[in-house]
N, C-alpha and C positions, 0 to 999 in steps of 0.2 A: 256129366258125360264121361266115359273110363277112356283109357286113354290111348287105349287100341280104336275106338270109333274116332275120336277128333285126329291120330294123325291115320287113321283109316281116311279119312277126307280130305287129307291131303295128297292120297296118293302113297301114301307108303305100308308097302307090300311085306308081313307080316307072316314067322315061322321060316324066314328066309335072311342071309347078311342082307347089313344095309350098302353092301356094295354090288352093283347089276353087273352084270359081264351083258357086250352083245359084239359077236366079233365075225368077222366075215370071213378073210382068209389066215388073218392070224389075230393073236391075242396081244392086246394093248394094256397093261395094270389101268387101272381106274386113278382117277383123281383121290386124291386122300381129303377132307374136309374135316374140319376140326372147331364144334362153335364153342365160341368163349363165353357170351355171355348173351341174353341171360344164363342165369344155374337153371340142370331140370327142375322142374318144380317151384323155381323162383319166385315172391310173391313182390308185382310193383304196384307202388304206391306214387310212386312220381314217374313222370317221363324219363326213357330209358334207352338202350342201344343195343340192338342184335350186330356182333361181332363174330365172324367166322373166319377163319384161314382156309386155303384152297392150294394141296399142293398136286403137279402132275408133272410127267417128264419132260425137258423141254423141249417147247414148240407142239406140247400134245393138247392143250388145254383150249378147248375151242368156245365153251360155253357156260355161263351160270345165272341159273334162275332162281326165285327167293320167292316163297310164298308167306303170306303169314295170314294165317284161319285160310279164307276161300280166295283169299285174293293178292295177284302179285302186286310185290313189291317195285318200287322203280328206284332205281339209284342211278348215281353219276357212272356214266359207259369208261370202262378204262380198257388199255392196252392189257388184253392179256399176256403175264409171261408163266414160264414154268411156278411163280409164287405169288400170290394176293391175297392182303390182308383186306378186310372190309368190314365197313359201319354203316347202319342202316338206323336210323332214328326213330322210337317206339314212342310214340303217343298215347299214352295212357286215357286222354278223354276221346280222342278217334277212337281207340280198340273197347273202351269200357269196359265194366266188371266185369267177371267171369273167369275161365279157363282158355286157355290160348293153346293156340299149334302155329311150331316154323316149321318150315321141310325149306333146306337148301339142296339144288339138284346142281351138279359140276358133271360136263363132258367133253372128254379126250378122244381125238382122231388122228388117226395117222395111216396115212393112202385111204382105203377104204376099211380100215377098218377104227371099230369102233368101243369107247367102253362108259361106263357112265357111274354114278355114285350120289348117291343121298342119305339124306342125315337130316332126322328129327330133331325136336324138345317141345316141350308143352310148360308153361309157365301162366301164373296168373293177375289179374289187375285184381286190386282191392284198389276202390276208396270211400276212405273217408268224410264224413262230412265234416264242413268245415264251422270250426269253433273259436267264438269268441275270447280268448286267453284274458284282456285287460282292458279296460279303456281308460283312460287317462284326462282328466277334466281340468281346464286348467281357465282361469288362478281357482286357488285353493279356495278361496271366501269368493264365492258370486255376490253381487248387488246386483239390486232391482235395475235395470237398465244399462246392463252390461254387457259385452261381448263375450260369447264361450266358444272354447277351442277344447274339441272332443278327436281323441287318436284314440282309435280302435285299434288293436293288436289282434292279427285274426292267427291263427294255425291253418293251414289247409290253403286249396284254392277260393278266393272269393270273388265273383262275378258280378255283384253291386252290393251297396249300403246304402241304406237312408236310416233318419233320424226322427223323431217327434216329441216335442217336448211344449207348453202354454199353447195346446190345439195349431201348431205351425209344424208343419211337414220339413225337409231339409237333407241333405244329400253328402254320405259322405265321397273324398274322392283319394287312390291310390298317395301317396307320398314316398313313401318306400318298401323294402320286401316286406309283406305282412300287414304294413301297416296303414290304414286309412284315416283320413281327416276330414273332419266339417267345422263349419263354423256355427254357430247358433244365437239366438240372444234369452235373453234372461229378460223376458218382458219390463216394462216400469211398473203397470201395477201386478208383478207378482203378487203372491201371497207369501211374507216371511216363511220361511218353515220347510217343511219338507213336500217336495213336489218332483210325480213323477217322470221319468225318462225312459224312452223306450227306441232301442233300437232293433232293425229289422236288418237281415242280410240275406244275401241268398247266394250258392256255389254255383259251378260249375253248370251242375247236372240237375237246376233249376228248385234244388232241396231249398226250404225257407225254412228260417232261423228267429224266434224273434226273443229278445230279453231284456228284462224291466229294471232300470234304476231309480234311484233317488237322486234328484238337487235337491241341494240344502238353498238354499235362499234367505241371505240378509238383508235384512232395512236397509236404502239408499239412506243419506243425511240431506235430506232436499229442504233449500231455506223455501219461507211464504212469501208473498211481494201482492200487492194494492195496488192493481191500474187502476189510473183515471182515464177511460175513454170521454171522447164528445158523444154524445145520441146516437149523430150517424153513425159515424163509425163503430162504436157499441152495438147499435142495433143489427149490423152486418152477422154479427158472432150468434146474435138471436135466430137469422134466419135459420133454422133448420134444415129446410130444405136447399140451402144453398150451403151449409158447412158439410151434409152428410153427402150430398151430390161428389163435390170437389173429394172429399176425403176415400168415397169409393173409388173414384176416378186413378186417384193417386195410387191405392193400394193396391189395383187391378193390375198395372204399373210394373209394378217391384215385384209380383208374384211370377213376370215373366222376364228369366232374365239369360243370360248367354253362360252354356255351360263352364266356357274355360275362363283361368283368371286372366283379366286384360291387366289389371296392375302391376308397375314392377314393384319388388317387395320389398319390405322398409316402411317407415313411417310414413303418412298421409302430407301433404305441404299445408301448411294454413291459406284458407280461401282468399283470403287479404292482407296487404301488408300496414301494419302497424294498427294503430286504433287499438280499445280493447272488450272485453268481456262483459256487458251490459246485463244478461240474463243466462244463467247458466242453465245446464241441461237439468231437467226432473222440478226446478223449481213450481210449487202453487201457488196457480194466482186466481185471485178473486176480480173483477171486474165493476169498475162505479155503474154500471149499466148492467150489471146482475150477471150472475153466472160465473165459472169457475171454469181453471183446467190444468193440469199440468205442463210446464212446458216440454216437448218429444224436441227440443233443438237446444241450439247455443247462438244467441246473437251475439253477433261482433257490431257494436258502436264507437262512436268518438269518432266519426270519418265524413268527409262530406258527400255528399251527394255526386256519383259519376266514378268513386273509387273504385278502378278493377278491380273484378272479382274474379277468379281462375281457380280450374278444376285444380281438385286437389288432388285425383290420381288421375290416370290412365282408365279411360273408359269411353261408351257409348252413349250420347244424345238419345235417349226416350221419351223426353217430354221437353218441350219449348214451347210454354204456353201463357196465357192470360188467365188468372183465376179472379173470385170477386176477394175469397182473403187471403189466399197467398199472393198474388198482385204477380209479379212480371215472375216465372218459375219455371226453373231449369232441373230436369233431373238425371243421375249420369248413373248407368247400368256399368259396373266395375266388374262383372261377373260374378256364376256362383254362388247370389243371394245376398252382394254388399250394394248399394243405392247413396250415394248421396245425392242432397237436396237442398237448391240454392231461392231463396225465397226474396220476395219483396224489391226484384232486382228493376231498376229504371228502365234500362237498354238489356234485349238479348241479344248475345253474338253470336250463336249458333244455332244449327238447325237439327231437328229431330232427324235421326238415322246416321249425323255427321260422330268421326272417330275425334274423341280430343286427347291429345297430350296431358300428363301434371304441368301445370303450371301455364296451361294456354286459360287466354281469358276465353271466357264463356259470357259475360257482361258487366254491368256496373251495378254499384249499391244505388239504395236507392231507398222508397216509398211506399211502392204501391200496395197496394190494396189493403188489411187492414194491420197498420202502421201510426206508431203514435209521431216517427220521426226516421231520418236517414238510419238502417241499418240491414244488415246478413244474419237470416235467419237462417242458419246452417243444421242441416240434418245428415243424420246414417240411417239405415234400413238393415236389416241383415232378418233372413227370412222372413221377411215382412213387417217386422216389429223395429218401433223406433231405441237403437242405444246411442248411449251417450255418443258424438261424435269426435270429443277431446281424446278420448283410447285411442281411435284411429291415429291421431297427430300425434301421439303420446310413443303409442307402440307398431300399429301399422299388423298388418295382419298378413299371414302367406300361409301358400300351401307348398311353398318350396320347401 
């Protein structure tokens, strides 16, 4: 559109000054208007400022209107005097691409008579789509069943991110200017080697974005170990239909979790005091009653039976339940796709939907269900996939 039609639409009368005379018995000078910014022809890429000056004799200055394209503008009312300066705030995603028209109109009275003055500029929005600059993967060497922390460096405006990495979806969320963060995991049975990453984003003005990485993926060092169950209890781990029941149950779980972080940030509290490390995370075990698996937790033993057990962050009660082989199990929603998971406990102290504290107990150690002996069978979740949960206590994880 040239540029006679769009401030043609605003009203401004063309082959003529841009100052009106209208006078009754005498003649009154017109207000002088002066805009500062935008330049004519200006091109904005970011939110911006219509700035003008408005000068008239004093006590003559009775009125001023603002349009920009077809529609007025609204600002804060002031006291008019013989001089006003003013700032109007340009939204670049309200006004969108394109070509633009201001028309600022200022008029002066005095008795009856009257004079008036206006002043153009036509300026335009460009933008950009917004572009992935860097992501940032951290630590450097992934294992199998590790926690990852992905910062995306965006340019532009960005209106969401998500992530997908071992078929598990994940979300990144703002941190600071530019930059977004998710968490992920690095499943346990990865594949060593190169495995891909794909993130998706999308702007503003609902543009989607999507682009493919590589993780690299190293061998966990996971020791073997030889349980000897009794029948019954072995035969529990046979039932099929009772381990994949409970296991769906649980994953169903953790897939639905609270967008914000509940945790303060910093390291996780250990679930128990004292005692120690009986089965560590990733280790393989084979079973005297047949059958095999890796372990997805870290028991803590050496403690008796009834020893509180207490969340280890800040989070929400979603499951307080009875299982046939996790036995008395508590699970706590920390926000944003982190889960832990308190197994085998005697007693629960809490209720499903209840908020807990770090370091409020949640129950006692304990037995139940299939347990060779008193212990905490402690887990993490993080996009649904079990990691190690000594990282957490180790390093603690934030989007701060």
């Amino acid at each position: 559109m040239s540029r006679r039609s769009v401030l043609s639409r605003l009203g401004v009368t063309f082959g003529l000054s841009c100052f009106l005379f209208a006078a009754c018995q005498h003649e009154i000078p017109p207000p002088e208007i002066t805009l500062v910014t935008p330049l004519e022809g200006e091109v904005l890429t970011r939110d911006g400022e219509l700035t003008f000056t408005v000068l008239a004799p004093e006590g003559m200055l009775h009125e001023i209107t603002v349009r920009v394209d077809e529609y007025p503008v609204r600002f804060p009312a002031v006291e008019l005097k013989r001089f006003g300066r003013f700032r109007i705030p340009l939204a670049v995603l309200e006004l969108g691409e394109g070509e633009h028209g201001i028309l600022v109109n200022a008029v002066a009275t005095e008795d009856d008579a009257r004079s008036a003055a206006s002043a153009g500029r036509l300026f335009t929005v460009e933008l950009p789509p917004a572009t992935l600059e860097n992501l940032v993967i951290s630590p450097e060497m992934i294992h199998q069943g590790q926690p990852v922390i992905l910062d995306a460096y965006f340019e532009g405006t960005v209106a969401s991110a998500e992530g997908e990495m071992f078929d598990r979806s994940f979300n990144f969320y703002p941190v600071e200017s530019g930059c977004w963060r998710a968490f992920a995991a690095c499943r346990l049975f990865a594949v060593p080697g190169a495995n891909g990453l794909t993130v998706t984003y999308t702007d503003a003005y609902e543009r989607r974005e999507v682009e493919e990485f590589v993780l690299t993926v190293h061998e966990g060092d996971f020791a073997s170990y030889h349980i000897v169950l009794s029948p019954s209890v072995g035969g529990k781990l046979l039932e099929t239909e009772t381990t994949e029941r409970e296991s769906a149950m649980v994953k169903d779980a953790v897939k639905k979790y609270s967008p914000e972080q509940l945790w303060e940030s910093g390291p996780f509290r250990r679930p128990v005091e004292g005692g120690n490390i009986t089965s560590p995370f990733g280790e393989k075990r084979t079973f005297s009653t047949g059958g095999g698996e890796s372990h997805i937790g870290t028991d803590f033993g050496g403690l008796p039976e009834g020893t509180p057990v207490y969340a280890a962050a800040r989070g929400r009660v979603v499951f307080a339940h009875e299982f046939v082989i996790r036995g008395n199990f508590v699970c706590l929603d920390h926000g944003r796709g982190l889960f832990t998971l308190y197994n085998h406990l005697s007693e629960i102290a809490v209720s499903e939907g209840e908020m807990v504290e770090a370091g409020q107990r949640i129950g006692n150690l304990g037995q139940t269900g299939v347990a060779t002996g008193p212990h905490l069978h402690f887990e993490a979740r993080l996009a649904t996939w079990a990691v190690d949960p000594m990282t957490l206590l180790a390093e603690g994880l934030s989007f701060e």
